[in-house]
C-alpha positions as CSV (number, residue, x, y, z in Angstrom):
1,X,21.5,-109.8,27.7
2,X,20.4,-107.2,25.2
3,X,19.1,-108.7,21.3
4,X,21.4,-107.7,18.9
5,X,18.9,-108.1,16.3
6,X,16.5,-105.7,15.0
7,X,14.2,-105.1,17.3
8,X,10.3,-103.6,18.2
9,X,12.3,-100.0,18.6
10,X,13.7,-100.6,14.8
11,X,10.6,-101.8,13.6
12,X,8.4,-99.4,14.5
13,X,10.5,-96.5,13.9
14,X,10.9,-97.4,10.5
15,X,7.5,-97.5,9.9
16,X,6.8,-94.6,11.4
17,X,9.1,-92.4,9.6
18,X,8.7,-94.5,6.1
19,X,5.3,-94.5,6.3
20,X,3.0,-93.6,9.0
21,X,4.5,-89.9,8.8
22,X,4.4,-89.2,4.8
23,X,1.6,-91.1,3.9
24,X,-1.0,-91.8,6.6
25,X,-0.3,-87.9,8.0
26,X,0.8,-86.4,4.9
27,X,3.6,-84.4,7.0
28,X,6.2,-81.8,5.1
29,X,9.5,-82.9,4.8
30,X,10.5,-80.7,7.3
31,X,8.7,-81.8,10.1
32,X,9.8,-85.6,9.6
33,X,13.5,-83.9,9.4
34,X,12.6,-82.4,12.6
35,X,11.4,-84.8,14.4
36,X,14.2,-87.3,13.0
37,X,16.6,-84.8,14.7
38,X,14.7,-85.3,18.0
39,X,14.6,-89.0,17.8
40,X,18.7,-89.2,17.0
41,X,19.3,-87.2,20.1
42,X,17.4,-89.2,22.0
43,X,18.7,-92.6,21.0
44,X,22.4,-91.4,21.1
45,X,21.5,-90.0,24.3
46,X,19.7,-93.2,25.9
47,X,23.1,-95.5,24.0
48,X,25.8,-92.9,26.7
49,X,23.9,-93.8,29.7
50,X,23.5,-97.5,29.2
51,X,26.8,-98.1,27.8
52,X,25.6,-99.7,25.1
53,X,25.8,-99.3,21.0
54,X,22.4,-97.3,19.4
55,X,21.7,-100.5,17.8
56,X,20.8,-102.6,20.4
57,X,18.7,-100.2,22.2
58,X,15.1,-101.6,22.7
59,X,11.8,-100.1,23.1
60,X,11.8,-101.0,26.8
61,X,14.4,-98.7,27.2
62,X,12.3,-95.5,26.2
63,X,10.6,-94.7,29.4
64,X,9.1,-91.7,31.1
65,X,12.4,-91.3,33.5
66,X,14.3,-91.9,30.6
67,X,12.7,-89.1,28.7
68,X,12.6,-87.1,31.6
69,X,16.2,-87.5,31.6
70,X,17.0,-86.8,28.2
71,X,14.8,-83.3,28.7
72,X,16.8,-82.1,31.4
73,X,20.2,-82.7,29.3
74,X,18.9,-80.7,26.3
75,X,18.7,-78.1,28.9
76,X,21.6,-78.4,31.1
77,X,24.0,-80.3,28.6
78,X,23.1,-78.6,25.8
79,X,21.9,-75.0,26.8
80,X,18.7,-75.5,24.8
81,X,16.0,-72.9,25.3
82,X,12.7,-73.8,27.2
83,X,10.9,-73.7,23.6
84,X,13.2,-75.8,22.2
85,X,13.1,-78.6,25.0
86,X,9.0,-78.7,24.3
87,X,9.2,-79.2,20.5
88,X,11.7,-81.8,20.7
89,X,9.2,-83.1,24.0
90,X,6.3,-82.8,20.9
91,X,8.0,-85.2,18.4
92,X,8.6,-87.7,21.3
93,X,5.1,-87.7,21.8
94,X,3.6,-87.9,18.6
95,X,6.2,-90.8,17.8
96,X,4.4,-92.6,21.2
97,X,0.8,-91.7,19.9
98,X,1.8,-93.7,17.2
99,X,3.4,-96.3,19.3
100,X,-0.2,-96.1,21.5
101,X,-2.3,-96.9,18.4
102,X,0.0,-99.5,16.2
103,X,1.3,-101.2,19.4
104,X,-1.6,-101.7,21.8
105,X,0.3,-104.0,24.0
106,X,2.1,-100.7,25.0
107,X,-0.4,-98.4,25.6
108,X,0.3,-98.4,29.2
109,X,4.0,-97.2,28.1
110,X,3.0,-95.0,25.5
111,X,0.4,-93.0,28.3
112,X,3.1,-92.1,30.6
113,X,5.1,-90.9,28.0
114,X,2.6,-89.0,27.0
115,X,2.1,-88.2,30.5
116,X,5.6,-85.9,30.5
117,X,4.1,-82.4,30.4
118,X,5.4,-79.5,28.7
119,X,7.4,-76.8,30.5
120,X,6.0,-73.5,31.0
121,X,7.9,-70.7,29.0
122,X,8.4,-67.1,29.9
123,X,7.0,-65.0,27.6
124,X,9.7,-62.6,26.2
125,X,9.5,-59.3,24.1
126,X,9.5,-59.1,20.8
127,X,12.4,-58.4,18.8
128,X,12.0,-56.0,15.5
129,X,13.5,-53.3,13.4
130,X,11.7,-50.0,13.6
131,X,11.1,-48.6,9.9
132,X,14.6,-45.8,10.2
133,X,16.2,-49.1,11.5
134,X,14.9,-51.2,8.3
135,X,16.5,-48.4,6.2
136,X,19.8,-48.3,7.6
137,X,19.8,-51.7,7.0
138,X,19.1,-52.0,3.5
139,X,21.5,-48.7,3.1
140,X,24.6,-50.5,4.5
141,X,24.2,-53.0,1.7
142,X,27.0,-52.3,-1.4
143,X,25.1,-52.9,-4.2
144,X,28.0,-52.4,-6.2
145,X,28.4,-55.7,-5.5
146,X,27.0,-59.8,-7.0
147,X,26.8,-60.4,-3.4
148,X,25.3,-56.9,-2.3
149,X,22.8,-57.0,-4.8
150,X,21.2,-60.4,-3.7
151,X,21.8,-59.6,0.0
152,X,19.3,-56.4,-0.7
153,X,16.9,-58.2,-2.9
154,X,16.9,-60.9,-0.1
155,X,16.3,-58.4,2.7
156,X,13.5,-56.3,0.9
157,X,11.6,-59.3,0.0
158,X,11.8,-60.5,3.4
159,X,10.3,-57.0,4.9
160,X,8.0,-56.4,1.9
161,X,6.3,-60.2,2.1
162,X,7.2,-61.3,6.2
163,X,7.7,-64.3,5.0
164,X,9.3,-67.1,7.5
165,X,13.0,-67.6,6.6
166,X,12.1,-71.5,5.1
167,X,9.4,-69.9,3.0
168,X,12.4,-67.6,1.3
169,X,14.2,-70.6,1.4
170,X,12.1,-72.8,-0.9
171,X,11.4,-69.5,-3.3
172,X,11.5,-70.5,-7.3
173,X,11.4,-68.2,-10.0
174,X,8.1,-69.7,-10.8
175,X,6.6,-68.6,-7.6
176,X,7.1,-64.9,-8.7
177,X,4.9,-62.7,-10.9
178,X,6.8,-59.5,-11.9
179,X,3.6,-58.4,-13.9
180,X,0.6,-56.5,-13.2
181,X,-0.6,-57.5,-10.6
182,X,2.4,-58.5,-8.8
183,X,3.0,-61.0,-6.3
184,X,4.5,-63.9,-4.6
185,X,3.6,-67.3,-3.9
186,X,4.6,-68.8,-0.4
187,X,4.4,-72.0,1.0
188,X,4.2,-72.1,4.5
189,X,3.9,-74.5,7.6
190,X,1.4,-77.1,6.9
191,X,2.3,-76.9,3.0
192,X,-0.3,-74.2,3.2
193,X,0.5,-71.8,-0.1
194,X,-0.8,-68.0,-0.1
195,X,-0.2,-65.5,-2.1
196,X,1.7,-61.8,-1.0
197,X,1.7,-58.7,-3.3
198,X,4.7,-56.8,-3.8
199,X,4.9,-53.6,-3.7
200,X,6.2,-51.4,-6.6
201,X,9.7,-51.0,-5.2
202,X,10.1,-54.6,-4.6
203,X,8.8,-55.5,-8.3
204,X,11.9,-53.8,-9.6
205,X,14.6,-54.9,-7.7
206,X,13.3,-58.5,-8.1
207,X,13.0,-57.6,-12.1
208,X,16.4,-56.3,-12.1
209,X,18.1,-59.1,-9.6
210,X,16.5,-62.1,-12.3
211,X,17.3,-60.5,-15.3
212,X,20.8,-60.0,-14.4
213,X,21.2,-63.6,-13.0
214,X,19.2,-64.6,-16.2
215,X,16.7,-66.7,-14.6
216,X,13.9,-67.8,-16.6
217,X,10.5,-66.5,-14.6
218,X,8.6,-70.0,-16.1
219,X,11.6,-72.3,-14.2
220,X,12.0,-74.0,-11.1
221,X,15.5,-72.1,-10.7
222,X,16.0,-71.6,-6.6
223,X,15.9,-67.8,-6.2
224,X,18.5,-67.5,-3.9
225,X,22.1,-69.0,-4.2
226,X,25.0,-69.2,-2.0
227,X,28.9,-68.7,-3.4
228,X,28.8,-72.3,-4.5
229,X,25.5,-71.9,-6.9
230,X,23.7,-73.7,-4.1
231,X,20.4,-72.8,-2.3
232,X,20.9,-70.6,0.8
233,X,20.7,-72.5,3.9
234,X,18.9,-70.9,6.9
235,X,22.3,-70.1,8.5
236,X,23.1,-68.2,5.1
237,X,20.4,-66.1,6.1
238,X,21.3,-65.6,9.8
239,X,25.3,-64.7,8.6
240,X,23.7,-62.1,5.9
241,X,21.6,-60.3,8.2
242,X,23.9,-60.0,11.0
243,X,26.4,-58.9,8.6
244,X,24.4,-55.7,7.5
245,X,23.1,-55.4,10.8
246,X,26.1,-54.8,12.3
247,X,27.3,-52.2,9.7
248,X,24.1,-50.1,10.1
249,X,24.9,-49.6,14.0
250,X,27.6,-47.3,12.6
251,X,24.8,-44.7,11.6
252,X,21.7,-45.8,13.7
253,X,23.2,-46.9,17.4
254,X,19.8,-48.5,18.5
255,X,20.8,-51.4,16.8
256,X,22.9,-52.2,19.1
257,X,20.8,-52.7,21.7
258,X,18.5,-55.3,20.0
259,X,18.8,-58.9,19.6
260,X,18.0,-59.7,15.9
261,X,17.6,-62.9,13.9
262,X,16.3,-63.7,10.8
263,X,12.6,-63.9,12.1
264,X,13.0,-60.3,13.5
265,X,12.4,-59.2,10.2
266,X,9.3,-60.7,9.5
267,X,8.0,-59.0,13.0
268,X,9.4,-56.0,11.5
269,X,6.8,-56.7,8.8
270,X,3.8,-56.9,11.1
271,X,4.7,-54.1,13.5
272,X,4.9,-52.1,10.4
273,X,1.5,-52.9,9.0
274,X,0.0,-52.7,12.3
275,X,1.5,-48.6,12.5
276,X,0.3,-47.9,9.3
277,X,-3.2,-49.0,10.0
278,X,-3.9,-52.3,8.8
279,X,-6.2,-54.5,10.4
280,X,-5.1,-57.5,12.4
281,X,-7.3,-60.3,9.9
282,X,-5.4,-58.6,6.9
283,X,-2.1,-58.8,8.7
284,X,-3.0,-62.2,10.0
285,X,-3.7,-63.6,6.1
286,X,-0.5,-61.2,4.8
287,X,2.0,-63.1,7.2
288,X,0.0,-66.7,7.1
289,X,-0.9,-67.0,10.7
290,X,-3.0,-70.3,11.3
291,X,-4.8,-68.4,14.0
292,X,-5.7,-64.3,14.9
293,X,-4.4,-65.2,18.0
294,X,-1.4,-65.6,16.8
295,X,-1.1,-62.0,15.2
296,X,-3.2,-60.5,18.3
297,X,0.3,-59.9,20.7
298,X,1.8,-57.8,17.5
299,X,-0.9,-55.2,19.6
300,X,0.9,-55.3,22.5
301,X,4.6,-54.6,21.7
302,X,4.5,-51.2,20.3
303,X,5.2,-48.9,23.1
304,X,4.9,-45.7,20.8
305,X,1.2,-47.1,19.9
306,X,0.1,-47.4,23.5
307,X,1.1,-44.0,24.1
308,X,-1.1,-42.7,21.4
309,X,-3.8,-44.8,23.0
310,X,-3.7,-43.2,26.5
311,X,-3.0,-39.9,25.5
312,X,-6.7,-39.9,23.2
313,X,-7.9,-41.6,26.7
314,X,-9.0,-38.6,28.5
315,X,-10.6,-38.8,32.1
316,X,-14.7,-38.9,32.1
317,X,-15.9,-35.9,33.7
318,X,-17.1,-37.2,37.2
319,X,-13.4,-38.2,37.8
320,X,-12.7,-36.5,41.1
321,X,-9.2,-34.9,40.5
322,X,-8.2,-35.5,44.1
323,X,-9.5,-37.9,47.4
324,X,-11.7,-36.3,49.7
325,X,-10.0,-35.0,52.7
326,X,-10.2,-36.6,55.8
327,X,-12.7,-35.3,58.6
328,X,-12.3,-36.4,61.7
329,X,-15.9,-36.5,62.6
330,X,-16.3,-38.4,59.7
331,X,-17.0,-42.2,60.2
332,X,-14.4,-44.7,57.5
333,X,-17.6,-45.4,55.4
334,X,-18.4,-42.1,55.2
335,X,-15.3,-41.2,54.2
336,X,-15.0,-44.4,51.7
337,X,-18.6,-43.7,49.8
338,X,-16.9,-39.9,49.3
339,X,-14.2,-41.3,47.4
């Protein structure tokens, strides 16, 4: 007979989210949102196979076969990607580390949870706008337009700073400085803020898109609005960029062939850097990578830079341009210490 009382589950999750997450680990809202999202799924999940209300779930009923379970529906149920099975698989562990450490009477539960390894991922290319692609973009825009002319604002800032669409997101008029020297100032994952010059061409349109909303720079006026005056929501961003995307394959077909989302331009970003000769530890700092490793596979997606590469790669001299032939008096290692 299942308690229809709060239980340990209840408890601990409240704590957890109320206070172990915000103020013990000092996490962004975003994360806690995120790994709220994961939890929900999970409980509503675990309520449809016992046949049971959410409410009366216990903590008993979180177990490694259980999570297993759940796992396999995001993927099969729910068509999640491989990536996004392991960061929901993430959250469900750090919500047991914190199970393992404020319940010790369930460490041995909280170990084989933590036991449920992460799936192996296939690495796949990177998608991004070469710089003729970039400008058919921005020159599909009407900026006869209210709408056009914060779609392009939106888009160059996006390629001039590679920001991470959130980052755009949670943009103030505060956190711009349209005078000498100009810049931006992000905050990123990890509430980690940096700052991003802006180029000249940037500077103006950003002048020209505040001064015709009439946004005070000093204010904490989000930058960018939706129809309704509200802050645009990441799926804003996606339907904008799609939008001009698909106009520009009218003049530049290649687009066509690419699949783009909002984070393809801040690739774009890099790939251009990278091109125009900018170190990886500047490129790294520009785009807020926690780690050079992270910025480190931007070197390996450029087919046009790879070609450079081998064509400066000439032969050393001593290269022999062809095998030595065979001789038939000629014993195999012979023949082998010719090569």
């Amino acid at each position: 007979m299942r308690k229809k009382y709060p239980n340990l589950l209840a408890h601990t999750l409240r704590n957890f989210f109320s206070e172990y997450l915000p103020g013990l680990r000092g996490m962004s809202p975003h994360t806690i949102r995120s790994y709220r999202d994961t939890l929900v799924l999970l409980l509503r999940f675990l309520a449809a196979s016992s046949s049971c209300d959410v409410v009366v779930l216990d903590l008993d009923d979180v177990t490694p076969q259980a999570v297993i379970a759940f796992l396999a529906h995001l993927e099969n149920d729910r068509h999640n990607k491989t990536s996004t099975r392991n960061i929901r698989l993430a959250a469900i562990h750090a919500f047991f580390r914190y199970v393992a450490a404020y319940s010790p009477d369930r460490l041995d539960q909280a170990q084989r949870v933590l036991g449920v390894p992460f799936k192996r991922t296939s690495s796949q290319p990177i998608d991004y706008l070469e710089f003729d692609e970039i400008q058919a973009v921005f020159d599909s825009v009407d900026r006869t337009t209210p709408d056009g002319r914060r779609d392009y604002t939106l888009l160059v800032t996006m390629f001039n700073t590679g920001a991470r669409v959130q980052e755009i997101l949670d943009l103030h008029a505060r956190d711009l400085q349209l005078t000498r020297p100009c810049q931006v100032r992000l905050c990123g994952k990890g509430r980690k803020v940096r700052i991003c010059p802006l180029w000249p061409q940037t500077t103006e349109v950003l002048r020209t898109f505040c001064a015709e909303r009439g946004i005070d720079p000093r204010s904490d006026t989000p930058l960018f609005l939706n129809h309704r005056g509200e802050p645009l929501t990441r799926y804003g961003i996606r339907y904008i960029l799609t939008k001009h995307c698909e106009r520009a394959k009218a003049t530049t077909p290649s687009l066509a062939r690419k699949h783009l989302h909002p984070h393809s331009m801040r690739h774009s970003t890099a790939i251009h850097m990278l091109k125009s000769g900018i170190d990886l530890v500047t490129i790294s700092q520009w785009l807020g990578h926690a780690s050079i490793n992270t910025t480190n596979r931007y070197a390996t997606v450029d087919l046009e830079m790879k070609r450079k590469a081998i064509a400066k790669a000439e032969p050393p001299n001593h290269y022999p341009q062809s095998p030595a032939a065979w001789r038939q008096d000629a014993s195999i290692l012979d023949w082998l210490e010719s090569l």
